[in-house]
C-alpha positions, 0 to 999 in steps of 0.5 A: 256428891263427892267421890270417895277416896280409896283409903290407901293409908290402910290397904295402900296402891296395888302392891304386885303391880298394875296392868293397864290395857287401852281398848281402841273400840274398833270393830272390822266387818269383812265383806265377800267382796271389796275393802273392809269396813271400820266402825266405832264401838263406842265415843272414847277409848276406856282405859282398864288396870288389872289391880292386884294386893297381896294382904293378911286375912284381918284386912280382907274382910274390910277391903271387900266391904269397902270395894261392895259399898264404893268400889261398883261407882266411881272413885279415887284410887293411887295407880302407878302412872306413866302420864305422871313425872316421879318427884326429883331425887327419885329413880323411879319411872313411874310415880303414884297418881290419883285415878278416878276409876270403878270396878268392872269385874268381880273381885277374885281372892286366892289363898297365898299361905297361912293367913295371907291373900291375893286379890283381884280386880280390874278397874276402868279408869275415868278419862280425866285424871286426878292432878296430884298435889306437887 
C-alpha cells in the first residue's frame, strides 16, 4: 500500500514555521542511597515537529478532512530540514525535504480575523527520510 503524499500544491509546507524537538527516551530513577540509574524508555529516539499554517476559511474544511481520512497514519509531508543542503544559487539555510510523518495530537484551530485561520498540529517523524529529487 502506498503512502499518501500531503497535498502541498494546495495547503503548501507550514507556513509559520516548524518546531522540531528530539525526545532522548531517557528515564532517571533515584535512589536514597548510591548512584542513579538510567533506563530506556524506548529502542529509537522519535523525533516531533510542531506544525503551524495560517489559511483562509475555504481551505479549512478540506484540510481537516484531509488530515481525519490520512494524517492519524503515516504519510509524506514537505518540512524544512537542516539534514537537507538548500539547492545552489540560494540563501537559505535550510531547504523543503519530503518527511515520512503521522499526527500525534489533536488538530488545534484558532481564529486570526475575518475569515482567516491558524491551525496546529504536532506531527512524529518517521526515522528514515524521504530522499528528494535534486
Amino acid at each position: 500500500m502506498a503512502v499518501p503524499r500531503f497535498e502541498d500544491a494546495i495547503y503548501g509546507p507550514p507556513s509559520t514555521g516548524v518546531t522540531l524537538s528530539l525526545d532522548t527516551g531517557l528515564v532517571r530513577t533515584a535512589w536514597m542511597a548510591g548512584t542513579t540509574r538510567q533506563r530506556r524508555v524506548y529502542a529509537h529516539m522519535p523525533m516531533t515537529a510542531s506544525c503551524r499554517w495560517q489559511m483562509r476559511a475555504g481551505l479549512l474544511k478540506g484540510f481537516k478532512n484531509w488530515i481525519n481520512d490520512n494524517g492519524y497514519d503515516w504519510f509524506e509531508m514537505p518540512l524544512e530540514s537542516p539534514r537537507y543542503r538548500p539547492p545552489p544559487g540560494t540563501t537559505s539555510t535550510h531547504a523543503l525535504a519530503w518527511h515520512t510523518v503521522r499526527v500525534i495530537g489533536g488538530v488545534s484551530v484558532s481564529n486570526l480575523g475575518p475569515f482567516l485561520y491558524e491551525v496546529a498540529l504536532d506531527v512524529e517523524l518517521k526515522t528514515a527520510v524521504v530522499p528528494t529529487a535534486v
